[in-house]
Each structure stands twice: as structure tokens, then as C-alpha cells.
Backbone bond lengths (Angstrom), bond angles and torsions (degrees), N, CA, C in turn:
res aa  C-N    CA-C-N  psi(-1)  N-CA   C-N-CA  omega(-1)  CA-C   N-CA-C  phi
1 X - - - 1.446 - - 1.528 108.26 -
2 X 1.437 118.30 133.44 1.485 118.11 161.66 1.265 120.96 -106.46
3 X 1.270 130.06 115.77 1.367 115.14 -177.32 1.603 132.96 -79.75
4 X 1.511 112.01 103.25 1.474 109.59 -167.55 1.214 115.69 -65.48
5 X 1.447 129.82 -56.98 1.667 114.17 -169.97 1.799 93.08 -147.88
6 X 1.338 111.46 138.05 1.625 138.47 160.79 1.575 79.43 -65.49
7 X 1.523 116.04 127.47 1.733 124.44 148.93 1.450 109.41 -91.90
8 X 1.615 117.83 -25.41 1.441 103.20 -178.72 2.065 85.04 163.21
9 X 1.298 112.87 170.52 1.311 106.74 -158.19 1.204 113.59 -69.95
10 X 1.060 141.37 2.90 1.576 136.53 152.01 1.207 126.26 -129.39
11 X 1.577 133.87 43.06 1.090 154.45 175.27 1.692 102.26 -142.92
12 X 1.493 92.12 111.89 1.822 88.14 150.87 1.605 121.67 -161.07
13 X 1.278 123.74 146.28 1.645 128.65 -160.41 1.367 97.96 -98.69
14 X 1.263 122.36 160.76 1.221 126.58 -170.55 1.876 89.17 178.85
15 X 1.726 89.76 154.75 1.719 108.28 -178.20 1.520 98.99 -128.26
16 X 1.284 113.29 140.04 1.317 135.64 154.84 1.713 127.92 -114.06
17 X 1.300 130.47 -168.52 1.109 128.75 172.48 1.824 116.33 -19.33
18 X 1.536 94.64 -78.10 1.119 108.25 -145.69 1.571 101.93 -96.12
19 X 1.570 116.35 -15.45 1.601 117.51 -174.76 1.420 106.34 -127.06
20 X 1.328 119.92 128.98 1.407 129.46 16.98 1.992 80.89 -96.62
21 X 2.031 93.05 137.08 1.243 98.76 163.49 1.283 127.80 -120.00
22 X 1.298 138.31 178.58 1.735 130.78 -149.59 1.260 88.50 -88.98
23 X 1.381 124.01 176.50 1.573 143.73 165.06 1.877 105.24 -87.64
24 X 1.933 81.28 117.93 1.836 84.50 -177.68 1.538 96.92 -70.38
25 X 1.875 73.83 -172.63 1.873 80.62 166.56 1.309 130.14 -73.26
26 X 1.432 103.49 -164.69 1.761 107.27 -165.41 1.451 102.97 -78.76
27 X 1.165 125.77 139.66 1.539 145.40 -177.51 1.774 99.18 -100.52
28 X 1.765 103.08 162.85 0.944 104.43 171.11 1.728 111.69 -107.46
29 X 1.181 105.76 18.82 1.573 115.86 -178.16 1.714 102.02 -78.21
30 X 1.324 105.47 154.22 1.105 122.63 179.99 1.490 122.81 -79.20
31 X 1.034 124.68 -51.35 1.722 139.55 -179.26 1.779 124.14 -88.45
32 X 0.855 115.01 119.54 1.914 112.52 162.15 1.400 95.63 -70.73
33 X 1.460 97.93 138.73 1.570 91.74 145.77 1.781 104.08 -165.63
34 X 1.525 100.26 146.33 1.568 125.80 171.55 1.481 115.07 -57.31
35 X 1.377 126.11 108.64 1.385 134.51 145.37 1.410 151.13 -81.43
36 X 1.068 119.67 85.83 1.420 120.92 -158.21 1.481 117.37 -85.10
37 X 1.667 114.92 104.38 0.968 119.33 -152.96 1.838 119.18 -108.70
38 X 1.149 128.63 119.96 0.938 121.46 -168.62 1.769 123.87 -134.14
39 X 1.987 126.39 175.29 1.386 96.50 177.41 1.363 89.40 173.58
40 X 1.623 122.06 137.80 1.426 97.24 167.15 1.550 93.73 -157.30
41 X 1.289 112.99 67.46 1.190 133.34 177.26 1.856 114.31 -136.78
42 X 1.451 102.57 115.64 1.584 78.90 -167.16 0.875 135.78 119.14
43 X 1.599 146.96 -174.82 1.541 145.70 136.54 1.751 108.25 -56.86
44 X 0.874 141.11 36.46 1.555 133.45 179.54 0.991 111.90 -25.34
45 X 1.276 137.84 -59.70 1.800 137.60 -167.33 1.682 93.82 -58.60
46 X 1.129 124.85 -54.95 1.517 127.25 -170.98 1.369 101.73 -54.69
47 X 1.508 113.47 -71.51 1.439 108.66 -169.44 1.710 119.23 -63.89
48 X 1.157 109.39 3.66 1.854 120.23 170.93 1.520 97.99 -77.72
49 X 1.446 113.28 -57.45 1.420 113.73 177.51 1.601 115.92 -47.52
50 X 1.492 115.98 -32.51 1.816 117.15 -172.89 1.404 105.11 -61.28
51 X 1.925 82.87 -50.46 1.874 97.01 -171.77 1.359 120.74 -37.68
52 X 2.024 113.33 -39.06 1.117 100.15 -168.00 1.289 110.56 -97.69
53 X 1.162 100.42 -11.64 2.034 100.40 164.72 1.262 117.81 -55.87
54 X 1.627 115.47 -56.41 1.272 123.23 171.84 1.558 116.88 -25.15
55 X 1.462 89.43 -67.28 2.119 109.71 -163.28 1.997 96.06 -60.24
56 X 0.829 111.20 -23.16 1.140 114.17 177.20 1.334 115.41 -81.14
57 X 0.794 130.80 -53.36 1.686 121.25 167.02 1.997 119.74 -80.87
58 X 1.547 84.91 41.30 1.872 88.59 179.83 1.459 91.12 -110.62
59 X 1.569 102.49 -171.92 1.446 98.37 -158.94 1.861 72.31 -133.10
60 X 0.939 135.64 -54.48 1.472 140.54 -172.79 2.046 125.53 -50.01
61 X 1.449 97.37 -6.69 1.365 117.49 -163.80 1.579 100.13 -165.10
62 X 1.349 104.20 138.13 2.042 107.89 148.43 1.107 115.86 -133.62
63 X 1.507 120.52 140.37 1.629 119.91 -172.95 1.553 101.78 -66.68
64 X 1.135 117.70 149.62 1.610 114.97 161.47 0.982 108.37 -118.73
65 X 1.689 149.67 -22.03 0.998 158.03 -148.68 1.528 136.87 -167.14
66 X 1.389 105.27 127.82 2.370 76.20 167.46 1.204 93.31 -140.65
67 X 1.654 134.78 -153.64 1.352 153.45 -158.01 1.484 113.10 -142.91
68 X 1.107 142.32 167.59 1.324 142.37 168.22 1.705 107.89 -58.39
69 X 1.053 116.37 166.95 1.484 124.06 179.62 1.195 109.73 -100.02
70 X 1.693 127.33 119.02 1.427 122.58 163.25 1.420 118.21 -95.55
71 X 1.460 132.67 126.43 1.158 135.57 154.36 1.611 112.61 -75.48
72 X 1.411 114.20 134.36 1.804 121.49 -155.65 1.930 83.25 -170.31
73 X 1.747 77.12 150.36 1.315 94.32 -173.69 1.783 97.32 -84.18
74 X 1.710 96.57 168.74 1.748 99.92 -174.85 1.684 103.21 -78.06
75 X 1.309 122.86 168.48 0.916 118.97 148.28 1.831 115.38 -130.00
76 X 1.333 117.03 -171.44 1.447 119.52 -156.15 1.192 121.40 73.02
77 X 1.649 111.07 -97.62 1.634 111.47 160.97 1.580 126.01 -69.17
78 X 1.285 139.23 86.81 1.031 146.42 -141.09 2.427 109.11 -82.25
79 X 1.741 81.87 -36.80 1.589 71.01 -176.77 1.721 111.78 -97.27
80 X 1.971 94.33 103.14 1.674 84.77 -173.89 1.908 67.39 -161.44
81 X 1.547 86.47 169.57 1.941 93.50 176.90 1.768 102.65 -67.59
82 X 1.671 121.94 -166.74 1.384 119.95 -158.74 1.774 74.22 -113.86
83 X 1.473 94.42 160.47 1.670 111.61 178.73 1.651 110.17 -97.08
84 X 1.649 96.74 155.49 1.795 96.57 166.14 1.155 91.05 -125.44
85 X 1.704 107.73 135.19 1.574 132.29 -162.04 1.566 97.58 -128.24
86 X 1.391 114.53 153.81 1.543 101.50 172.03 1.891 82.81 -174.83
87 X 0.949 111.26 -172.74 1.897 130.48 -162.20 1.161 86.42 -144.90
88 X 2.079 93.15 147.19 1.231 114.43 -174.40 1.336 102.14 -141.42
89 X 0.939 149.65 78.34 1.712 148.86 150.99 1.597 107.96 -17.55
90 X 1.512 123.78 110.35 1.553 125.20 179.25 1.765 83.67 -118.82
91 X 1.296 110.63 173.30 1.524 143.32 158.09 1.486 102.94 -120.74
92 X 1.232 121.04 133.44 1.509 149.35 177.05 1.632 123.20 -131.22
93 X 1.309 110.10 159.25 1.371 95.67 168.38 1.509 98.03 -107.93
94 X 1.297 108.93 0.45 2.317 113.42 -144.96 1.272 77.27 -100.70
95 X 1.698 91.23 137.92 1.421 119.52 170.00 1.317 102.20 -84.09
96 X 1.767 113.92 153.54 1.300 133.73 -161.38 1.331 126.82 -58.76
97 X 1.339 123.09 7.20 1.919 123.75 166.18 1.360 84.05 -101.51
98 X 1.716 130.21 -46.40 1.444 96.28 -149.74 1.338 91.14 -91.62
99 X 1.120 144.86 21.89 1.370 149.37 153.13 1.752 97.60 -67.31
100 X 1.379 96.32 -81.50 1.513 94.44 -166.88 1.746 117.43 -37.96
101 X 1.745 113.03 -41.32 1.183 106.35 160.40 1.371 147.08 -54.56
102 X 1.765 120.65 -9.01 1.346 133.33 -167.01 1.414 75.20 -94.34
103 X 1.042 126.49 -58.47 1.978 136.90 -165.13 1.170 103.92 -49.23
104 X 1.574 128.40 -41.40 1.318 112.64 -173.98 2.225 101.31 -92.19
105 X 1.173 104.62 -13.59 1.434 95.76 172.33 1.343 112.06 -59.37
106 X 1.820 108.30 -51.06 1.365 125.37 -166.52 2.180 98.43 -52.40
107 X 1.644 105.06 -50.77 1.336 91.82 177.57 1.416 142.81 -30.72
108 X 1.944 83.07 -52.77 1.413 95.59 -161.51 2.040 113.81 -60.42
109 X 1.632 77.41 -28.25 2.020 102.48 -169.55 1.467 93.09 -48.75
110 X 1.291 127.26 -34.95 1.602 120.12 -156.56 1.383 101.44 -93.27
111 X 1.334 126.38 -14.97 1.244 128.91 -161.26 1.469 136.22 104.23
112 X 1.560 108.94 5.99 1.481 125.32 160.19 1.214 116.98 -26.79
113 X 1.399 137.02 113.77 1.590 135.97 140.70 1.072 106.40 -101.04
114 X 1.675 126.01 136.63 0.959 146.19 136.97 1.577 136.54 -70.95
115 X 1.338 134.32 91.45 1.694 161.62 -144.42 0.904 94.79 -128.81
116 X 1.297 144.23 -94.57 1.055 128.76 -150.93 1.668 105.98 -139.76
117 X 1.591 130.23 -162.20 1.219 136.93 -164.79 1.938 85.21 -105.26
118 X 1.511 90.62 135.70 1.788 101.06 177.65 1.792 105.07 56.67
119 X 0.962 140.23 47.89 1.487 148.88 176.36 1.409 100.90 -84.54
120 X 1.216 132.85 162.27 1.641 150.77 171.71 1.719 86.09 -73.30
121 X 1.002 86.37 132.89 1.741 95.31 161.36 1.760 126.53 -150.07
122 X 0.999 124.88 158.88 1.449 122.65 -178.39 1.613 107.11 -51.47
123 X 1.454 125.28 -64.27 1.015 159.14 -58.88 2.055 130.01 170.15
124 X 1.293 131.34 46.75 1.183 97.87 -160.51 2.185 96.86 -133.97
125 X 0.980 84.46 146.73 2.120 97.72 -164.95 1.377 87.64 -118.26
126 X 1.038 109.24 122.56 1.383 143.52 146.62 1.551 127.05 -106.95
127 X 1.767 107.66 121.74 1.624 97.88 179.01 1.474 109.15 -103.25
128 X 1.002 111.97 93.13 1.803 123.37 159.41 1.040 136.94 -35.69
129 X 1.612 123.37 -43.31 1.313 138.34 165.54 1.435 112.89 -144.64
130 X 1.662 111.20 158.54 1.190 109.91 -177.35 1.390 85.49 -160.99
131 X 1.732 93.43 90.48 1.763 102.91 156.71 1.539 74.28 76.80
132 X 1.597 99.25 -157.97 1.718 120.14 -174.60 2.276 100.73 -113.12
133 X 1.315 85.15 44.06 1.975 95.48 -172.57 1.822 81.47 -113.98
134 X 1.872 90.24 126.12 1.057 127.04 150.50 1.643 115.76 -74.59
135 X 0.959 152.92 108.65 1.252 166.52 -151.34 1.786 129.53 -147.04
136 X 1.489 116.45 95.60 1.707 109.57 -176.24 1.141 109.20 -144.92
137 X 2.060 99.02 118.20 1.393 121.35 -166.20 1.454 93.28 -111.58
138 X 1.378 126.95 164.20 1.216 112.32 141.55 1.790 142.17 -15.01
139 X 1.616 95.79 -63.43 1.249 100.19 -171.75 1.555 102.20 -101.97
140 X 1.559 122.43 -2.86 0.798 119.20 -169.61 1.420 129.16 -114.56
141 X 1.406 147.15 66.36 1.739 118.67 -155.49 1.363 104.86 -116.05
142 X 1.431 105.31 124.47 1.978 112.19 178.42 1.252 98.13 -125.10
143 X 1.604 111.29 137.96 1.782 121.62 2.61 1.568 92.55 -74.43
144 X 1.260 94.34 162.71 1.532 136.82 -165.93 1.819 90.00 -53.66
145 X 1.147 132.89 122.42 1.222 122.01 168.44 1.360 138.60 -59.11
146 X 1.476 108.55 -4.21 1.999 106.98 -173.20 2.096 91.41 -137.79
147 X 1.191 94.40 10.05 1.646 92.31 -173.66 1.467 120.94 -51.76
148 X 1.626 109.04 -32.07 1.665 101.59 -179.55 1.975 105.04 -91.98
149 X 0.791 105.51 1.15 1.453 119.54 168.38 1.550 115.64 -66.48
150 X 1.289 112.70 -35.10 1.675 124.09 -162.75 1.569 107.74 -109.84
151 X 1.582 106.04 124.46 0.965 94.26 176.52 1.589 122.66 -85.89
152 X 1.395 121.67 -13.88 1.436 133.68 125.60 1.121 121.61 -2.24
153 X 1.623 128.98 -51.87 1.248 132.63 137.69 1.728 150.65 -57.93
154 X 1.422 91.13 -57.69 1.560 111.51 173.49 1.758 109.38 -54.75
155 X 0.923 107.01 -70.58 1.705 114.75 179.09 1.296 113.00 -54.79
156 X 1.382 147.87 -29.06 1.654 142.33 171.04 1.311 87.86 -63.15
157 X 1.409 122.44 -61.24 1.600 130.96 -143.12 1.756 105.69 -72.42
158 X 1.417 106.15 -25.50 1.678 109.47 176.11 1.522 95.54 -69.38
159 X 1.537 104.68 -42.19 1.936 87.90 -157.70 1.169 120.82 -113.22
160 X 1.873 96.67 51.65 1.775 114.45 173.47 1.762 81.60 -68.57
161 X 1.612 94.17 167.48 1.627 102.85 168.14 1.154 121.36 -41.43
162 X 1.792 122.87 -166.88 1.597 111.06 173.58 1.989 90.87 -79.20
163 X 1.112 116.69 -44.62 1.212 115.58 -160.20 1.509 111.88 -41.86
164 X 1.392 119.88 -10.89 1.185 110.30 -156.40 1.294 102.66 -103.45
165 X 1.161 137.59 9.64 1.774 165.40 -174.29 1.584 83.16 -30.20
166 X 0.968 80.85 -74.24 2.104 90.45 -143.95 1.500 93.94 -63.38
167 X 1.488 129.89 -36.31 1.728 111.47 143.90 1.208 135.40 -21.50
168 X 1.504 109.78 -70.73 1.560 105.70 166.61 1.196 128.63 -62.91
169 X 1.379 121.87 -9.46 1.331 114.04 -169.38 1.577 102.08 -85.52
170 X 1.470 119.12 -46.91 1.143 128.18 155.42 1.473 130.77 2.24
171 X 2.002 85.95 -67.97 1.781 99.91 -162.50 1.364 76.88 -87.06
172 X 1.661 138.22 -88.90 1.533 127.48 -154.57 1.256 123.06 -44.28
173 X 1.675 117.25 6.08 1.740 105.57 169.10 1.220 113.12 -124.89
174 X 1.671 106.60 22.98 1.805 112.97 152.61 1.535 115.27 -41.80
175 X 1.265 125.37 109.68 1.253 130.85 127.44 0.981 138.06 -46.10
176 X 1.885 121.29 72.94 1.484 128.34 -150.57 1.484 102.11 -137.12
């Protein structure tokens, strides 16, 4: 890990290997979509690096992209260590349950338990965007409902590459 910039005493961004990484090439998948990736159980920085090895040798998804890593304190459940959060740009062809379902397989693979609401976890995928589709399932509602709220969010998503411009411009000029 290198640590790029202190934002203030419990916020700070930092790049490793794989985050923030460039935009691969062109896929033959159909969909962009935003991953909001998070974890603070653990080696996190390490197992971010597996994650993207993993997604990379799937056949159902390819990463194209991620953001720098922010370490930020939790909120909700307050007594747990602080999380490292960062965004991941995949291409898919799978529409958004069986998306959300590969996401919760991918959890469990890392060691995800689910206990309670806001719990420490290894492990946690969030889909933020999908394409420019408004989308609300039960288990499912895109865009992400508290996403411009978090800076967990906001800050990965500023410091995709430059290439990824017209990405961000995208998600930060939701009318939501």
C-alpha cells in the first residue's frame, strides 16, 4: 500500500496494485456497471487485490476499471474497525438479480457473514449503477439509494482514471 493523501483524521486514499486501475479493453458484454466495494474485516487491501484477480478470470463479468481506495470510518454500527471502500466498473451481459446473485456468491467466496444490518464484514458488493436503468426490487434498488451521500462512494468514483470522465459525469449528474 502507498499512502496518497490524509483528507482529514479519519479519511485517507491511497493506491495499490490494482486500484485505481486503467479502463481495459473493449468487451463483448453488453452492460457497464458500478461496484461499490467495501470491507473492514481482515487484510482488506489484500483481499481487494484477490477480488480483482478473481473477477478477472470469470467468464460472466470483466473488470474494466476501479478508483483509489478510501479508508473512512463505519457508520450505523459505530463500534467495529474503519472500512476500505473503492469502485469497480465491470462489463456484464447478466441482468440485475442475476447480477446481484453472482455478487452475493462472490461474497460468500471471501468469507461474508451476514448477522446483522451494518456488521464488520470481510467482504461487501454493492451495485450502484447499472447502465443509466432505474431499477426497485425488494432486495434490489439501482442506483444505490444513499450513494451520493457516502463519501465511500463519491471519492473512489472522482478518482477513476481521466478516461473515465464521461463515467463520472454520468453517475454525478443523476437526477435522483
Amino acid at each position: 500500500m502507498r499512502l496518497c493523501r490524509k483528507l482529514d483524521d479519519r479519511h485517507f486514499v491511497y493506491k495499490n496494485l490494482h486500484f485505481p486501475k486503467r479502463p481495459a479493453r473493449k468487451s463483448g458484454y453488453r452492460y457497464r456497471v458500478l461496484i461499490g466495494v467495501g470491507g473492514n474485516v481482515g487484510d482488506t487491501q489484500r483481499r481487494m487485490e484477490h477480488l480483482w484477480v478473481y473477477l478477472t478470470r470469470m467468464s460472466l463479468l470483466r473488470p474494466v476499471q476501479s478508483g483509489a481506495v478510501l479508508r473512512n470510518p463505519p457508520f450505523g454500527y459505530l463500534d467495529q474497525s474503519d472500512f476500505d471502500n473503492t469502485v469497480i466498473e465491470i462489463a456484464t451481459s447478466l441482468q440485475p438479480r442475476a447480477l446481484l446473485r453472482l455478487i452475493w456468491r462472490i461474497e460468500k467466496r471471501f468469507g461474508r457473514r451476514r448477522s446483522f444490518p451494518n456488521a464488520p464484514r470481510t467482504l461487501d458488493l454493492d451495485i450502484l449503477f447499472f447502465e443509466d436503468r432505474v431499477v426497485q426490487y425488494k432486495e434490489l434498488i439501482i442506483p444505490h439509494p444513499h450513494w451520493s451521500e457516502r463519501l465511500s462512494v463519491i471519492i473512489p468514483l472522482r478518482s477513476l482514471p481521466s478516461t473515465g470522465k464521461t463515467l463520472r459525469r454520468r453517475y454525478e449528474n443523476l437526477d435522483i
